[in-house]
C-alpha positions as CSV (number, residue, x, y, z in Angstrom):
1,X,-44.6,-18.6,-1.9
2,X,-44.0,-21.1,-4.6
3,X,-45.7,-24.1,-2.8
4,X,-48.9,-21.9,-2.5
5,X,-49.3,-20.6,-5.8
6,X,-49.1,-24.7,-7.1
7,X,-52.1,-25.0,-4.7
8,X,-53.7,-22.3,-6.3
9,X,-52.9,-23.9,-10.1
10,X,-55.0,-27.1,-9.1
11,X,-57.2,-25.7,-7.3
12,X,-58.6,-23.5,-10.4
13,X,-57.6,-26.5,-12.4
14,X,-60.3,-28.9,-11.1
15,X,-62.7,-26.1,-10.3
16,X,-62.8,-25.0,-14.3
17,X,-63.0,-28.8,-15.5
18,X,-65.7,-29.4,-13.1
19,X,-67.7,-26.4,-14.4
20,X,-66.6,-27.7,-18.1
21,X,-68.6,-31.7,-16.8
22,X,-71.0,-30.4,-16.0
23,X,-71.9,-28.6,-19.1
24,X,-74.5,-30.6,-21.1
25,X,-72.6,-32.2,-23.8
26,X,-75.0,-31.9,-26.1
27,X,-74.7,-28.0,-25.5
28,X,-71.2,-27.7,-27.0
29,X,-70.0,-28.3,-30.8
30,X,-66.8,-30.0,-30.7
31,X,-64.9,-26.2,-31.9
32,X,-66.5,-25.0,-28.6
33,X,-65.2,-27.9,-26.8
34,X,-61.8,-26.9,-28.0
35,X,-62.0,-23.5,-27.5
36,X,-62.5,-24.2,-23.3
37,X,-59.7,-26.6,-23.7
38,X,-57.1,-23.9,-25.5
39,X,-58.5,-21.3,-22.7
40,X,-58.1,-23.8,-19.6
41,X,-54.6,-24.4,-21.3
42,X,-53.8,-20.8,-21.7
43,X,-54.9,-20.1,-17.6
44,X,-52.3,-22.9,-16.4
45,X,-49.8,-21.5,-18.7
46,X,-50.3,-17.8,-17.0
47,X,-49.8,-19.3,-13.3
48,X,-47.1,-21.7,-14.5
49,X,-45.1,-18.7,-15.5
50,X,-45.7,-16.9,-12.5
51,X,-44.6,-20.2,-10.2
52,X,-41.2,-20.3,-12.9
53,X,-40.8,-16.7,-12.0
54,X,-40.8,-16.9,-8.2
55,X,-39.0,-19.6,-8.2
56,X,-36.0,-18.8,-10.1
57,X,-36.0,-15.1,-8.4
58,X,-33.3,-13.8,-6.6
59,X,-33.7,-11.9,-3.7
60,X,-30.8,-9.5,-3.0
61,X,-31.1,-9.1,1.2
62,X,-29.1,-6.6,2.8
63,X,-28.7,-4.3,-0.4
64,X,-29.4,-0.7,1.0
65,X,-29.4,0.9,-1.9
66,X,-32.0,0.9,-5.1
67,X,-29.1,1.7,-7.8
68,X,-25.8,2.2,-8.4
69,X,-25.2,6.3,-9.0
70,X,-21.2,5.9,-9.2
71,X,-18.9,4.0,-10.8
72,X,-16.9,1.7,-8.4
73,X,-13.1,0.4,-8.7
74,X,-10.4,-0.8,-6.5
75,X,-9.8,1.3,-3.6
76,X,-13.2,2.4,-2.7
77,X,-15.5,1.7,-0.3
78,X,-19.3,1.8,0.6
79,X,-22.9,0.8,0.7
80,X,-22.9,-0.2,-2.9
81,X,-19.8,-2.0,-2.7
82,X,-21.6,-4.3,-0.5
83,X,-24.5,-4.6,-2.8
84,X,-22.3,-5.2,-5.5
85,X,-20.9,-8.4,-3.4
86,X,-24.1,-9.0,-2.1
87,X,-25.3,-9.7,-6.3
88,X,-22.4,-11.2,-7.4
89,X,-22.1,-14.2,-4.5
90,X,-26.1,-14.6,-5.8
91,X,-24.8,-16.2,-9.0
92,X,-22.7,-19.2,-8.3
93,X,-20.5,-18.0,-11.7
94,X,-19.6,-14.5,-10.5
95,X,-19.0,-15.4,-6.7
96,X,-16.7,-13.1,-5.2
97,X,-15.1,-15.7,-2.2
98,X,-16.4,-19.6,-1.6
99,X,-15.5,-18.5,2.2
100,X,-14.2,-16.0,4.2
101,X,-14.3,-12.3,3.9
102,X,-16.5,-11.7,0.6
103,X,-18.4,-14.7,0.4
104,X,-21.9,-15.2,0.9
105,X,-22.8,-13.8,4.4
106,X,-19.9,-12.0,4.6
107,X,-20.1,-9.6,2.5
108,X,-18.0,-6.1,3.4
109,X,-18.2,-2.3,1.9
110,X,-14.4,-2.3,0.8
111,X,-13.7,-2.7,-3.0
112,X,-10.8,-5.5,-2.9
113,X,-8.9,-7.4,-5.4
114,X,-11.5,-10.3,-4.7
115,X,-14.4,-7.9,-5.9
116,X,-12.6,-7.2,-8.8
117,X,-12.3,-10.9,-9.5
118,X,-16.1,-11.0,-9.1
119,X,-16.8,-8.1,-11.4
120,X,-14.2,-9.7,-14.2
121,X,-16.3,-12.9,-13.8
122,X,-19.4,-11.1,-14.3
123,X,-18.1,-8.6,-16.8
124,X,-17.3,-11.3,-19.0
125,X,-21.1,-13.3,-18.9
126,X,-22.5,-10.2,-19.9
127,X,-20.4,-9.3,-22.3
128,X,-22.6,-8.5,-25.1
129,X,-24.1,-5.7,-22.9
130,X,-21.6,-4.4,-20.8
131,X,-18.2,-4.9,-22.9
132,X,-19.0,-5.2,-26.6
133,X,-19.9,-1.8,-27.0
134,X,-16.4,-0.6,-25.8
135,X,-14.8,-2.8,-27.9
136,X,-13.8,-4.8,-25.1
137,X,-13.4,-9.0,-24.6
138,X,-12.6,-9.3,-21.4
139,X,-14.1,-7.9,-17.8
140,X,-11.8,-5.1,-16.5
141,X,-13.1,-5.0,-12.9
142,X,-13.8,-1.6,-13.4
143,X,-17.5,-0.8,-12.7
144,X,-18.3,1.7,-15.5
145,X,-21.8,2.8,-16.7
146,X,-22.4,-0.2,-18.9
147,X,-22.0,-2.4,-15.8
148,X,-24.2,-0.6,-13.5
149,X,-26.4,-0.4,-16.1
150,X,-26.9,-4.4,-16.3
151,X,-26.8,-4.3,-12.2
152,X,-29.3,-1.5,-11.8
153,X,-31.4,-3.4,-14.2
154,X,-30.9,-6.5,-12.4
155,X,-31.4,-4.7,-8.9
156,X,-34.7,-3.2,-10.2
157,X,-36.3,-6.6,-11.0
158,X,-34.8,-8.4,-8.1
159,X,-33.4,-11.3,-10.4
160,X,-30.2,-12.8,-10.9
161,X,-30.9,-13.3,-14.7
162,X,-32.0,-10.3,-16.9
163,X,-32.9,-10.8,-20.5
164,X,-29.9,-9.8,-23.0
165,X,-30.7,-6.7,-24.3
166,X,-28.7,-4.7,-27.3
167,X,-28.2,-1.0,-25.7
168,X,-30.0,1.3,-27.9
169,X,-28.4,4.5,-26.7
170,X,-25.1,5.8,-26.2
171,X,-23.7,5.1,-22.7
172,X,-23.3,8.8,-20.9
173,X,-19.6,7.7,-20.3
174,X,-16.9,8.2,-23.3
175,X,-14.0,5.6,-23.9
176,X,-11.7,8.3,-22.5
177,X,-13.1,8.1,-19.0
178,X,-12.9,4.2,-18.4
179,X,-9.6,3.5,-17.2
180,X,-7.0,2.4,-19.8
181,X,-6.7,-1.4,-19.9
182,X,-3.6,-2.9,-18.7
183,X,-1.8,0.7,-18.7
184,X,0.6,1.7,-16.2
185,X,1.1,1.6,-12.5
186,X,-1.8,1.3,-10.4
187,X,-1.9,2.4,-6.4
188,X,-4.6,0.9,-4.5
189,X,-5.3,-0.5,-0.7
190,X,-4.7,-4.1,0.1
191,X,-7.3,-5.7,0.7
192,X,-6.3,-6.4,4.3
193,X,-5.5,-2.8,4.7
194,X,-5.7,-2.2,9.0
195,X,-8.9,-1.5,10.0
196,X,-9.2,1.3,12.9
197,X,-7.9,0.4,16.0
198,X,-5.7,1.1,18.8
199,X,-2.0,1.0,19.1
200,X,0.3,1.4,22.2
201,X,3.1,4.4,23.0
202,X,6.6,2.7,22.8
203,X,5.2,0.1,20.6
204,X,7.6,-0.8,17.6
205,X,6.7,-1.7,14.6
206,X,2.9,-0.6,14.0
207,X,0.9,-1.6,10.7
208,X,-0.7,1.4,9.4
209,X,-2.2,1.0,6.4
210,X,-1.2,-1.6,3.2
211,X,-0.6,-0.7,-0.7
212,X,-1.0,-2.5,-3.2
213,X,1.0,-1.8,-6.3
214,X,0.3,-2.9,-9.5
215,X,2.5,-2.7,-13.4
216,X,0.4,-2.7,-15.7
217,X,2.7,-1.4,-18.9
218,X,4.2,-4.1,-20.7
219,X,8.0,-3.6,-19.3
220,X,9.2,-3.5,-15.5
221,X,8.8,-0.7,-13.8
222,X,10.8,0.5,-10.4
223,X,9.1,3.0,-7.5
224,X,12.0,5.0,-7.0
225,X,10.5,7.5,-4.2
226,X,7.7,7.4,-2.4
227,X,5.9,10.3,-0.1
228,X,3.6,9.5,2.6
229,X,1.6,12.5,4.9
230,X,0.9,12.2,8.1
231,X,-2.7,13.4,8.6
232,X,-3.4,12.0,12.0
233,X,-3.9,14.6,15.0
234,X,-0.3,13.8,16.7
235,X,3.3,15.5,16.4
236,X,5.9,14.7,13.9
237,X,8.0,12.7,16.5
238,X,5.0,10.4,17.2
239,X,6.2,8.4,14.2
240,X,9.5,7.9,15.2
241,X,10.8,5.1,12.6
242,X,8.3,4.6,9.6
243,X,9.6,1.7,7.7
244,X,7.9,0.1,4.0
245,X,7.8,-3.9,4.2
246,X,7.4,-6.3,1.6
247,X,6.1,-9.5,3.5
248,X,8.7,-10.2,6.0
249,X,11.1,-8.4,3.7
250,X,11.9,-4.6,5.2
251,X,12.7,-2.7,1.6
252,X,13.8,0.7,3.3
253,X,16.2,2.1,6.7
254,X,14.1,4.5,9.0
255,X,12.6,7.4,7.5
256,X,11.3,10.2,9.9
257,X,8.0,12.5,10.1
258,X,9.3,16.1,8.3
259,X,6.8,19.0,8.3
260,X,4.1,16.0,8.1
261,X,5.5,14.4,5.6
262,X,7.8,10.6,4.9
263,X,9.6,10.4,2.0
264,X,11.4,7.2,0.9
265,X,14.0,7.8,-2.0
266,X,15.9,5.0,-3.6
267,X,17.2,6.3,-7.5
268,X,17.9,2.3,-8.1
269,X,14.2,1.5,-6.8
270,X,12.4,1.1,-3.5
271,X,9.7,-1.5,-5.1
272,X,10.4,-3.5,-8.7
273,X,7.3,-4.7,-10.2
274,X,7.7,-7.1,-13.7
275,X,5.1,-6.6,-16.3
276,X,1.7,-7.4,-14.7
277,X,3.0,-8.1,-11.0
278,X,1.5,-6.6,-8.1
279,X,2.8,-6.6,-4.5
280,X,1.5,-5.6,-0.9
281,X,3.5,-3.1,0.6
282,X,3.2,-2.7,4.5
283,X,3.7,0.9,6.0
284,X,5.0,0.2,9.9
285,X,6.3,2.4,12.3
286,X,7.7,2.8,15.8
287,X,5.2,4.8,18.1
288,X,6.7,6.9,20.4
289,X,6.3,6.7,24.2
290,X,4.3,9.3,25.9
291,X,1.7,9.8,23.0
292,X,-1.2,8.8,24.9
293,X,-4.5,10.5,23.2
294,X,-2.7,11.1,19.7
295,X,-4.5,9.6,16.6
296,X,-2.0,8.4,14.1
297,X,-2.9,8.3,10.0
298,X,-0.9,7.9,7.1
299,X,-1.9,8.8,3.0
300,X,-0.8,9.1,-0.5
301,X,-2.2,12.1,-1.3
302,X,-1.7,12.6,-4.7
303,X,0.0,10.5,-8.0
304,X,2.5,13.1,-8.4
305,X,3.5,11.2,-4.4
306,X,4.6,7.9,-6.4
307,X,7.5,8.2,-9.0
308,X,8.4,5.5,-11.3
309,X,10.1,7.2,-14.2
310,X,9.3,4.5,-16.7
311,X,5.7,3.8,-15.8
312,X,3.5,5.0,-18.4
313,X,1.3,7.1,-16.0
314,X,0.1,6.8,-12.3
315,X,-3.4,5.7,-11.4
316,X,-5.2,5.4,-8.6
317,X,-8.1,7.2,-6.0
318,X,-6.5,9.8,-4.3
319,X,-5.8,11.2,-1.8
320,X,-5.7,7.1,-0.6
321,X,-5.6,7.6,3.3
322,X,-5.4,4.8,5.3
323,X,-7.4,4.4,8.9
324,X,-7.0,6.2,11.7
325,X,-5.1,4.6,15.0
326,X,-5.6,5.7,18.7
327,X,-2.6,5.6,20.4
328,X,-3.3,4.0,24.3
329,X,-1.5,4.1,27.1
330,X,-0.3,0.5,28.4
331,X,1.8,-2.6,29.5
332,X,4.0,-4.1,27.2
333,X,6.7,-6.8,27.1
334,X,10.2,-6.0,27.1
335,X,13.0,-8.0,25.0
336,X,16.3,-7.8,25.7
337,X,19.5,-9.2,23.8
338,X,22.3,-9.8,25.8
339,X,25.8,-10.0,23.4
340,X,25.8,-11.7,20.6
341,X,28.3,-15.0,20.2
342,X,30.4,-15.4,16.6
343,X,32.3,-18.1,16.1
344,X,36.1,-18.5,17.8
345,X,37.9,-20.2,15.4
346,X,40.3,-18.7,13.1
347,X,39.8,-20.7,10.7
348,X,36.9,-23.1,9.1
349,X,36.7,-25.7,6.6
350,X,33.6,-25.9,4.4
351,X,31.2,-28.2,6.6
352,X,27.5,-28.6,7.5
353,X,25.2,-27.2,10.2
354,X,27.8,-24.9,11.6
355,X,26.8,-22.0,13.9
356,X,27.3,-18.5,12.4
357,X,25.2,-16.7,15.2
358,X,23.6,-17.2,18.8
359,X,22.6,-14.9,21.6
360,X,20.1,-14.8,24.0
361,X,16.8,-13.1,24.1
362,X,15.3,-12.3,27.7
363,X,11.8,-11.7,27.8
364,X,10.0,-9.7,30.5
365,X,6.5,-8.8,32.0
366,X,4.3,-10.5,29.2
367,X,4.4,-13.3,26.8
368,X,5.6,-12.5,23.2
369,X,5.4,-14.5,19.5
370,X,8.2,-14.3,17.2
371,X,7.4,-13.5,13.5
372,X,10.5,-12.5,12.4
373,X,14.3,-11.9,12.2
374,X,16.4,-11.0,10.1
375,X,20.0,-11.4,9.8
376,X,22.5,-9.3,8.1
377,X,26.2,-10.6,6.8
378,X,28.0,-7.6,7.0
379,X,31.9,-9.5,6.1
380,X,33.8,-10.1,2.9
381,X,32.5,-13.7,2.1
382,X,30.3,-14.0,-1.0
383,X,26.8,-15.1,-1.1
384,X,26.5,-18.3,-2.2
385,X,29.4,-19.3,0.0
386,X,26.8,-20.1,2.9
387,X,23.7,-22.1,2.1
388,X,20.6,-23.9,4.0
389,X,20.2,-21.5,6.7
390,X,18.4,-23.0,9.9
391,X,17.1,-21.3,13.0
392,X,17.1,-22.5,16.4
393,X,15.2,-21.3,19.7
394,X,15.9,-23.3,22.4
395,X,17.4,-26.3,21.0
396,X,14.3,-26.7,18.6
397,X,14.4,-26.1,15.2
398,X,11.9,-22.9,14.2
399,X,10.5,-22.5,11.1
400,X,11.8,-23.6,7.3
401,X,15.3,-23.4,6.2
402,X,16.6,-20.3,4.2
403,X,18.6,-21.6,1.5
404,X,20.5,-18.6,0.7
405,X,21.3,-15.0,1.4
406,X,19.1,-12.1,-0.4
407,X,20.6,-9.6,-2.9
408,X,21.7,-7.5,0.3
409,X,22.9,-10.0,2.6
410,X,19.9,-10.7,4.6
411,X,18.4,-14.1,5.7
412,X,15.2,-13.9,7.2
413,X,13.1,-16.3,8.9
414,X,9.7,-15.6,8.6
415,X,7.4,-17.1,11.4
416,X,4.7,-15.2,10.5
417,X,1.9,-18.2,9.7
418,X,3.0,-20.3,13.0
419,X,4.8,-17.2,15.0
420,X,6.6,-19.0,17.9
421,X,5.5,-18.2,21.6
422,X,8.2,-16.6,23.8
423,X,7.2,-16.8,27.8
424,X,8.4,-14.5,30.1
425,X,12.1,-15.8,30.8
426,X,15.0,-16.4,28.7
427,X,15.6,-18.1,25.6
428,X,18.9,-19.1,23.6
429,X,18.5,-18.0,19.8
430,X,20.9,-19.8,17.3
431,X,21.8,-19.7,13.2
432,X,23.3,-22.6,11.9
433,X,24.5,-22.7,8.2
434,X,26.3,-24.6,5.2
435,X,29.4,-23.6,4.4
436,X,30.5,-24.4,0.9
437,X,33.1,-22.1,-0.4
438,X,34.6,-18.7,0.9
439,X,38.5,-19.0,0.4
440,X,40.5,-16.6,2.1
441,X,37.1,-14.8,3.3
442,X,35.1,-14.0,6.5
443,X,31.9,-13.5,7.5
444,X,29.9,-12.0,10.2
445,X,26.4,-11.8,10.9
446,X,24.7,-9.1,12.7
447,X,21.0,-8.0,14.0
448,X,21.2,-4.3,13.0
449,X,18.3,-2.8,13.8
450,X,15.2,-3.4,16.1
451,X,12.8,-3.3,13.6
452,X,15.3,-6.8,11.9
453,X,12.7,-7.8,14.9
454,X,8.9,-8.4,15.0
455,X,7.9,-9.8,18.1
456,X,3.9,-9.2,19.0
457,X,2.7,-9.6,22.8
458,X,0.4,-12.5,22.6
459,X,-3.4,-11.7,23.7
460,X,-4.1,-14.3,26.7
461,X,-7.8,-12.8,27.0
């Protein structure tokens, strides 16, 4: 459109200075002369504004929505989530990805922590309008009425840039409902929360839905309980192990489905978060076989479900129910360890590379990845007697070294970002270790508990 409308410009440009030459000259005082100049002048200035207007418009395709009637925070979803991507990637200071999920293109209807940083970002270039008058200096993230305000304003006129304008009225939302900066412990999805899908009876270790918890008081705060419902249509037994991971880390032991409910209690604390950290918790569980048709679906349905008795209060959209799964009937791979082999000797002297653990995993019907495993030392040695842990699968080294023990006597190997491939057949597993001290001590190293295990069935299709 731009390109035409210059046409247009010279067109009437030649067409009114022709009409001005052929004017008899004689006809015209010089103040008239002027006076066809200043209006010529003032016609090119009307279309000039008009070209500058197209040109530096912005138009905001795919928004399905002509305003924003809500305010919006981490944790919710919808059509004007999108839009609210869709207008921030359109100004290259308030994009919410450069690629990826949120980025231009790719816009989604879930409010994540990278929306957030987008809404910050543009928080803080319009601060005189949509800050100042709380008293604010920095973005929040939080899309209160001042910022939908600026975006509804900036929606109507299909621009990126608005002039600033001092609000002359008071905004219809008092201090008291904008969430309290940088004040206590905020629940909210990941944003790689598991989307709807399918899952398979007898499958172990299920992703259900992701958390992400976040301290905002100025002190640390500890989660000691958390209770999770089971809203899905399926029986209590369905979930037969729920566990809550950190990562590759598993925080808690089995916790069963009660009356629809999963409660995880730990008085010294399931999840420690410093002052302004945030982690992803992941909600797994074991399906149960012969489930077929069942729909599983977990939730935090309240605040009152999350306890951390020094957190200065508990905030978050609830009830925060993740996506439901269909459980499927179908063929999966089968892992068997046959017994474990610990070292013979009776007794060691402090050397490199030794092995503390081996067995063998055999691997049936399908081929499998290994993500995981995790290792328990459950002897009397201390933990920074062994160092530089290494694992081995098939003679080949797997993965990074561990260079020590946890606070509960784990080492885990996390193959998760290059999982290693396991074909059908059988395959040695090994632990080698430093040993560096340990006097009059032993130790022992055990796989406790299937879900120490995360093997996935690899999709061939």
């Amino acid at each position: 459109m731009s390109n035409i409308l210059k046409k247009v410009v010279a067109v009437v440009t030649t067409v009114t200075c022709a009409a001005w030459m052929v004017a008899p000259v004689s006809a015209a005082t010089t103040a008239e002369l002027q006076a066809m100049i200043d209006n010529l002048l003032s016609q090119i200035a009307v279309l000039q504004a008009q070209i500058s207007g197209v040109e530096g418009s912005v138009a905001y395709t795919g928004c399905t929505i002509t305003s924003f009637d809500r305010n919006l925070k981490v944790g919710m979803s919808g059509d004007d989530v999108e839009c609210l991507q869709i207008m921030l990637n359109a100004d290259s200071e308030t994009v919410v990805a450069e690629s990826g999920v949120g980025s231009a293109g790719n816009e989604t209807t879930y409010f994540g922590s990278l929306t957030e940083g987008g809404v910050i970002k543009f928080q803080d270039k319009y601060a005189a309008e949509v800050l100042a008058q709380w008293g604010l200096t920095a973005g929040t993230g939080y899309v209160g009425s001042s910022t939908r305000e600026k975006l509804n304003s900036m929606l109507a006129a299909g621009v990126g840039e608005t002039p600033v304008e001092t609000p002359e009225e008071t905004p219809e939302e008092t201090p008291e409902e904008q969430p309290a900066v940088g004040e206590g412990l905020t629940v909210a999805f990941a944003s790689d929360n598991p989307a709807s899908g399918t899952l398979v009876e007898g499958q172990g270790l299920a992703e259900l839905a992701k958390y992400r918890f976040t301290n905002g008081d100025s002190s640390t705060v500890n989660i000691t309980k958390i209770i999770l419902k089971s809203i899905g249509v399926s029986a209590d037994a369905t979930l037969s192990n729920v566990y809550l991971f950190e990562g590759a880390t598993r925080l808690t032991d089995n916790a069963s489905v009660s009356s629809g409910k999963i409660t995880f209690v730990n008085s010294a604390g399931i999840i420690s978060l410093a002052a302004g950290e945030s982690k992803t918790i992941t909600i797994r569980s074991t399906i149960a076989g012969s489930t077929y048709g069942q729909k599983v679906k977990v939730s935090i349905n309240a605040s009152s479900d999350v306890v951390a008795p020094k957190a200065s209060s508990i905030n978050g959209t609830f009830p925060m129910s993740g996506n439901s799964m269909d459980i499927a009937t179908g063929s999966l791979a089968t892992v068997y360890f046959a017994s474990t082999t610990y070292p013979t000797a009776a007794t060691i002297n402090p050397q490199d590379g030794y092995r503390i653990w081996e067995n063998t995993i055999n691997v049936g019907t399908r081929t499998v990845t290994l993500n995981r495993i995790s290792l328990r030392q459950v002897d009397s040695i201390d933990l920074d007697d062994l160092q530089n842990f290494v694992l081995y699968v098939d003679g080949t080294q797997v993965g990074s070294a561990v260079a020590s023990l946890d606070a509960n006597k784990y080492v885990t190997f996390d193959l998760s970002d290059s999982p290693l491939e396991l074909k059908a057949t059988s395959h040695i597993v090994k632990v080698l270790a430093d040993i560096v001290g340990g006097s009059y001590s032993s130790f022992k190293f055990s796989l406790r508990k299937a879900s120490d295990l995360t093997l996935l069935i690899l999709n061939t299709e």
